[in-house]
N, C-alpha and C positions, 0 to 999 in steps of 0.2 A: 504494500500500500504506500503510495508515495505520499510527500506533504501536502500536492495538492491534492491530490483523492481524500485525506484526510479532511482538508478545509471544504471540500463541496456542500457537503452537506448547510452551508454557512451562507450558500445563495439563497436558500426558502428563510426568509421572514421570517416562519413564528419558530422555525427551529432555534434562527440564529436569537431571537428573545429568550428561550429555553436556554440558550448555552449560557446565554449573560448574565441571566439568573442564578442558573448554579454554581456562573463564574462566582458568584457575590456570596452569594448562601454559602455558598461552602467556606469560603473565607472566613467567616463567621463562626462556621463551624471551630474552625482551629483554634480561633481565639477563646471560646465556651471551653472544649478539650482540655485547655491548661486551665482554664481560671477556674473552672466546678471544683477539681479536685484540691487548689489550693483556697479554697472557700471553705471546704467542708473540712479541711484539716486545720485551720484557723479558728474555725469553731469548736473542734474538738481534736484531738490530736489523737485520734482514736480510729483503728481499721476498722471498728463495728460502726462507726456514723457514716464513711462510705459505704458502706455494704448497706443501712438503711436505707438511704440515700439513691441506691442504684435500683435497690429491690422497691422502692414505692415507684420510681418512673420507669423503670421496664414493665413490672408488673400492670401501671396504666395502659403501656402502648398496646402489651399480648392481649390484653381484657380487649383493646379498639379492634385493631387491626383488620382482624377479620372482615367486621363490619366497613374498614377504610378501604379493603379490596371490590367490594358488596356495590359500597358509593361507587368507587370510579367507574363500573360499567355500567353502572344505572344513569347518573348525571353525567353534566360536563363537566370533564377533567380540569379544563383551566380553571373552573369558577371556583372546584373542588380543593386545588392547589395555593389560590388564590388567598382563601379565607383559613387553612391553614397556616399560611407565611404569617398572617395576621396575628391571628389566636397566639403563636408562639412570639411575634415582636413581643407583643403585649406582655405575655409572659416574663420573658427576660428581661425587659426593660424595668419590670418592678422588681424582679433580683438585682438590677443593677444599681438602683435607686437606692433599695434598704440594704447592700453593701458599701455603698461610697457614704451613706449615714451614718454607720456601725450597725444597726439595728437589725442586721440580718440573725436569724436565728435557725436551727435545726430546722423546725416546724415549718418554717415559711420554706425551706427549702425541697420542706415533703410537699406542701400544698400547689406549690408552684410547679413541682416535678407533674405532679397528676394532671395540672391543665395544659403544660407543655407536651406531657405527653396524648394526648385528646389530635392535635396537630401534626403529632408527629404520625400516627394512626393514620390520619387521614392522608398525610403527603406524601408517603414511602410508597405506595401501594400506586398511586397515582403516576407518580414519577418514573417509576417501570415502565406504567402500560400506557404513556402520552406519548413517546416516542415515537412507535409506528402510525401516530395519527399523522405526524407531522410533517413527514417526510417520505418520497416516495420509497418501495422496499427494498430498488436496487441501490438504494443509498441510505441504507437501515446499519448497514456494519460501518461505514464511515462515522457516522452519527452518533453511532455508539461508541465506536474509538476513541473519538475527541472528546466526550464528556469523561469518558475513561482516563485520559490523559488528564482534564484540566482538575478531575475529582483530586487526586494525590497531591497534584499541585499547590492546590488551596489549602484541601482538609490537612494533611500533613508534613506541606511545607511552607511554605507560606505564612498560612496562620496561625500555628504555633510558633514558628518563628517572632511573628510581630506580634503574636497573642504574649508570648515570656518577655517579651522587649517593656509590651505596654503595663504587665503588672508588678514589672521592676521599678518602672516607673511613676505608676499612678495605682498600682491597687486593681483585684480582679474584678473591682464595679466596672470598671471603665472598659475592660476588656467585656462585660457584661451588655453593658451601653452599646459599644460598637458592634456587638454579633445582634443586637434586638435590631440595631438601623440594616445592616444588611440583609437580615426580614423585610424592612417597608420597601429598601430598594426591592428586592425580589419579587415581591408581591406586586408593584408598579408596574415592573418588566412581564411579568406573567398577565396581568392584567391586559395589556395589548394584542397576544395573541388571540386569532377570530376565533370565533364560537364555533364547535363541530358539537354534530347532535351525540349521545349518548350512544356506546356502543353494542346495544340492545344489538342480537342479529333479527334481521327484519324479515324471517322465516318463522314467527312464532305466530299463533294462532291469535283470533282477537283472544280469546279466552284466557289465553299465557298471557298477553301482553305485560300485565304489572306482577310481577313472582310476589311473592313474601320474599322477605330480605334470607332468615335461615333458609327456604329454598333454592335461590339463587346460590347462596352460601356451598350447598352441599352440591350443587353442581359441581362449583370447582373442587371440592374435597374428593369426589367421583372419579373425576379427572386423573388427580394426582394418585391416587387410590390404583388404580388400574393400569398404572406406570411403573413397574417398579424401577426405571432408571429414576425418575423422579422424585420419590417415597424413600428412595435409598441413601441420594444425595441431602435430603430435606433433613433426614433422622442424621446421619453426618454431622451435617454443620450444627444442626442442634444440639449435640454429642463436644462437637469441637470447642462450639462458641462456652460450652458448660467451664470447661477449661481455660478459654482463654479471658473473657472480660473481665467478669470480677475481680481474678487474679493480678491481670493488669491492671483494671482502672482501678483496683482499691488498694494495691500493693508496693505495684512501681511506685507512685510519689511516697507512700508511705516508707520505701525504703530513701529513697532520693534524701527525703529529709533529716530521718530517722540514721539509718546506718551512715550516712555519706554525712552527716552534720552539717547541712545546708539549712542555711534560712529561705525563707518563702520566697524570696525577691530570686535568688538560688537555682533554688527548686524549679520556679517557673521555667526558669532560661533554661535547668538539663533536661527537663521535662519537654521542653520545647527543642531541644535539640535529637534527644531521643525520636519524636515524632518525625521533626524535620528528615529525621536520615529513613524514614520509612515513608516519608513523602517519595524522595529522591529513589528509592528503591519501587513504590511503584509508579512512579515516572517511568524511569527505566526499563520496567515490564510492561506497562501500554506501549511504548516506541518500538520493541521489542516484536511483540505480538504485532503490531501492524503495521509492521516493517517484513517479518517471515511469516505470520499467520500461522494457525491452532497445529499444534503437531498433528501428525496422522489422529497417533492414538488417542485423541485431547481429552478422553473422559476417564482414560489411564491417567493424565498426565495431570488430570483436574485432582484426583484423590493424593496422588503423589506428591504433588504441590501441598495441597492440604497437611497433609502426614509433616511432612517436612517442616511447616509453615509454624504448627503447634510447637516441634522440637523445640525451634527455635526459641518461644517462650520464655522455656527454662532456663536460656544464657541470664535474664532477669536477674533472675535468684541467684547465676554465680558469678556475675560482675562483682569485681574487684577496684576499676577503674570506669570512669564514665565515658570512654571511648569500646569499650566491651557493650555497653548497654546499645552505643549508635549504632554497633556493628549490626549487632542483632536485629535490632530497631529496623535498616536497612535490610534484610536479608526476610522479616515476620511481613512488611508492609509490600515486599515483593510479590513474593507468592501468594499473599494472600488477595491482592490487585489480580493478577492472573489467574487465580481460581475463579474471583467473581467474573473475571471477562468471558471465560469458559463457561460458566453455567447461565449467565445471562442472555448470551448468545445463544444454547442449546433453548433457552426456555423461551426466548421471542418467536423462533422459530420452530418450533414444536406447538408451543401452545397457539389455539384458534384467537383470533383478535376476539371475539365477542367474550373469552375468558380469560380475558389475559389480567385483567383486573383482579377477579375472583382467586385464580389460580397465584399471582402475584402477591396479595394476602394472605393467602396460605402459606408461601415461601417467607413472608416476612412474620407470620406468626409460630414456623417452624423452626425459624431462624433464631427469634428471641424468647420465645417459649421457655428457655431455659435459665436464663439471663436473669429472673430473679432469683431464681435459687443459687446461681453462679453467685453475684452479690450476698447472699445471705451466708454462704459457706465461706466466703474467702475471708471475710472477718473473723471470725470467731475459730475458725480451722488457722490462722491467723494468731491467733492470741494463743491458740492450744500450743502450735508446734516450730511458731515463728514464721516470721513472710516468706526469707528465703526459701527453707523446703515447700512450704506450700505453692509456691511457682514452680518449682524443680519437678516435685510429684506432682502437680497439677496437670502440667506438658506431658510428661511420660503415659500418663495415664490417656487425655484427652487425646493423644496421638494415635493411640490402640483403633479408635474408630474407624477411618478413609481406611486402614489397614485392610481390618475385618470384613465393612461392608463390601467394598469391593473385588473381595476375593471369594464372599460364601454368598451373597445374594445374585442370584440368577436374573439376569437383564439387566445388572447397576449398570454396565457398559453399554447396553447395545443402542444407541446410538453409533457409537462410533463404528459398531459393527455392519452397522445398517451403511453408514456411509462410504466405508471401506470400497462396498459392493456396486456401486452408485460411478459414473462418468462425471467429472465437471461440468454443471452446468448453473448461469446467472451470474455473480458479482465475480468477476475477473481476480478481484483482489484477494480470494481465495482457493486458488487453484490448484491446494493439496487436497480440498475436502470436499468430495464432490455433494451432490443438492442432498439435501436431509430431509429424510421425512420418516415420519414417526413411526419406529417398525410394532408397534403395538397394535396398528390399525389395521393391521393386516389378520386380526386376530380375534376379532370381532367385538374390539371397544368402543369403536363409532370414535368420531372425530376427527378434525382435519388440521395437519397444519396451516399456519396461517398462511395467507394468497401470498405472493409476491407479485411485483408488477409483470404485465403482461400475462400474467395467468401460469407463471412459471413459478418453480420454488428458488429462491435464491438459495445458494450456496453456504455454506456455514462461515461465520466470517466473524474478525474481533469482535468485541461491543466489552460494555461494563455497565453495572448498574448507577443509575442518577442516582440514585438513593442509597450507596449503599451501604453493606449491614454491617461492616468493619472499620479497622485503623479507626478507633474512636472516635465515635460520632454522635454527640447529644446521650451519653447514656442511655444508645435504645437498645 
């Protein structure tokens, strides 16, 4: 994929709004990233108040979600996205208020997490499935490339970079302040793109036309159900993520500050540099990927990466020096960039456009499903047996997963098997992998992958998710 085949996607309007958005948002993100964790340890200097902390706003988003995959195919997506950028300004800018006053407290920290999380419910599931409205299909893997690329950029380089600069400076209100304004930017920029109707497929009877929402719901649950490449990879990440968030987001700074004897001003900047170098690591794996495109075996090379990604973790626990921490840092935010680009792109193009919302919430509820328990263990497992091992046997453990499922579950690969069998044909820019389509169907599951332009299927090609479910991101 060259750089301009990259940038094409940037001639359509509302894409090119879409990317500016998340140019912003995501910037934001980074700066949130460093300041939450140095907030919540300034309140209490304890691994059990991030792990509450983590465990009230994850547990809000798994409660939404569902229902934020439900919305995006029933309503319009922009409007959907729109009023969550809001919901969440709103949100953070009152965390940022009653930190730059002192008057921030645990509590506010819980109630704030619960309606931030409401937003975040609604936007992840959206941000998935807007994509292929926006953009023709033969220029679906472009599109996704470059949000892929610009994701890392911001989330974990960029903005934690300037997120540890600004609360060396002025305190993590401020860095609070500035991640609520790149919500209203966002929200403005999104706001501009046109209206497309709701992606209801318009093969339903009058009588289907309005589902009940859990019905709509289990359609997509059906879906994935009856996939087990899908169901395979979904229990995975959910398996992985057990492992890795809590561990990280409530442990790394905890040692940063703790073992390394850094004050908070400190903290920020290694914290932000740790990130940084996992920015720069999955930079390097979006250029990477769509520059040579998905290996053959890519859903070999999706669990592989995973496996590998977790390992890395435990470097956490035995850094000695905070150049050991960036290594790692670089090496977790690589592969784990590369495994979303892989399964992002499998599930655009496998899943039918009128599920891709549904089925999207499910991926994002399988994804953090675990995430409060993750937070609730890592504290307290934490206090038992100390941070380091708990990161060290955290990883080892959490690794065991991509291992397993992909060597005893029957169909975790077959996509790629499917494709193997398959001639090149559609986007140019992947012409290891020829056209995919979904070898389940053949099987009497019903369903279609999604059209590609011309009535052809495009080819399997980079992408990465707008939203996605790693390299720390809002506590979701």
């Amino acid at each position: 994929m060259s750089v301009s085949g990259l940038l094409g996607p940037l001639h359509h309007r509302d894409y090119r709004l879409l990317a500016c958005a998340a140019v912003v948002s995501l910037l934001g993100d980074g700066f949130f990233y460093v300041a939450i964790a140095i907030q919540v340890y300034s309140i209490a200097n304890a691994p059990v108040a991030m792990s509450a902390v983590g465990v009230v706003w994850t547990l809000s988003t798994v409660v939404f979600v569902p229902l934020g995959g439900v919305a995006s195919d029933r309503w319009e997506r922009r409007r959907i996205m729109v009023v969550a950028d809001l919901v969440r300004a709103v949100s953070i800018g009152t965390l940022g208020l009653l930190s730059i006053s002192g008057a921030a407290q645990l509590w506010h920290l819980l109630v704030i997490g619960a309606c931030f999380a409401v937003g975040n419910a609604l936007f992840n599931p959206t941000a998935t499935a807007i994509v292929p409205d926006l953009v023709p299909a033969d220029r679906l893997a472009q599109a996704n490339a470059l949000l892929g690329a610009a994701r890392p950029a911001m989330l974990r380089l960029a903005g934690p970079a300037l997120g540890g600069l600004t609360i060396a400076w002025a305190g993590p209100g401020a860095a609070f302040l500035v991640d609520a304004l790149t919500f209203v930017v966002s929200a403005a920029l999104l706001a501009g793109i046109r209206r497309r109707p709701p992606a209801h497929p318009g093969t339903r009877t009058a009588a289907d036309a309005v589902l009940p929402p859990l019905r709509e719901l289990v359609e997509g649950l059906r879906f994935v159900r009856a996939r087990p490449w899908c169901w395979a990879w979904l229990t995975c990440v959910a398996v992985s993520m057990l492992a890795y968030y809590g561990p990280v987001e409530v442990l790394l700074p905890y040692v940063l500050l703790n073992d390394f004897s850094y004050g908070s001003g400190e903290a920020g900047r290694a914290l932000g540099l740790i990130l940084g170098a996992g920015g720069l690591g999955s930079v390097a794996a979006s250029i990477l990927v769509g520059r040579f495109d998905l290996p053959r075996r890519f859903m070999t090379a999706l669990y592989a990466g995973e496996a590998v990604a977790i390992v890395a973790v435990g470097a956490y626990g035995l850094m000695t020096a905070l150049w050991h921490g960036v290594l790692a840092g670089f090496v977790v935010g690589g592969l784990m960039t590369f495994t979303d680009v892989v399964w992002t792109t499998v599930l655009q193009r496998l899943v039918p456009r009128h599920l891709l919302g549904r089925v999207s919430g499910v991926d994002w509820f399988a994804s953090l499903g675990l995430l409060p328990l993750s937070f609730a263990l890592a504290g307290p497992l934490a206090q038992l047996f100390g941070a380091r091992p708990t990161l060290v046997v955290g990883a080892l453990a959490g690794a065991s997963a991509p291992v397993l499922l992909a060597v005893l579950v029957r169909g975790a690969r077959a996509p790629e098997r499917a494709a193997e069998g398959l001639a090149p044909v559609g986007v140019p820019a992947a012409p290891a992998v020829g056209a995919l389509a979904d070898p389940f169907d053949d099987h009497g599951h019903g369903g279609t992958p999604a059209p590609a332009s011309g009535g052809r299927q495009s080819g399997l090609a980079p992408a990465a998710r707008t939203g996605g479910r790693r390299g720390g991101s809002r506590l979701r």
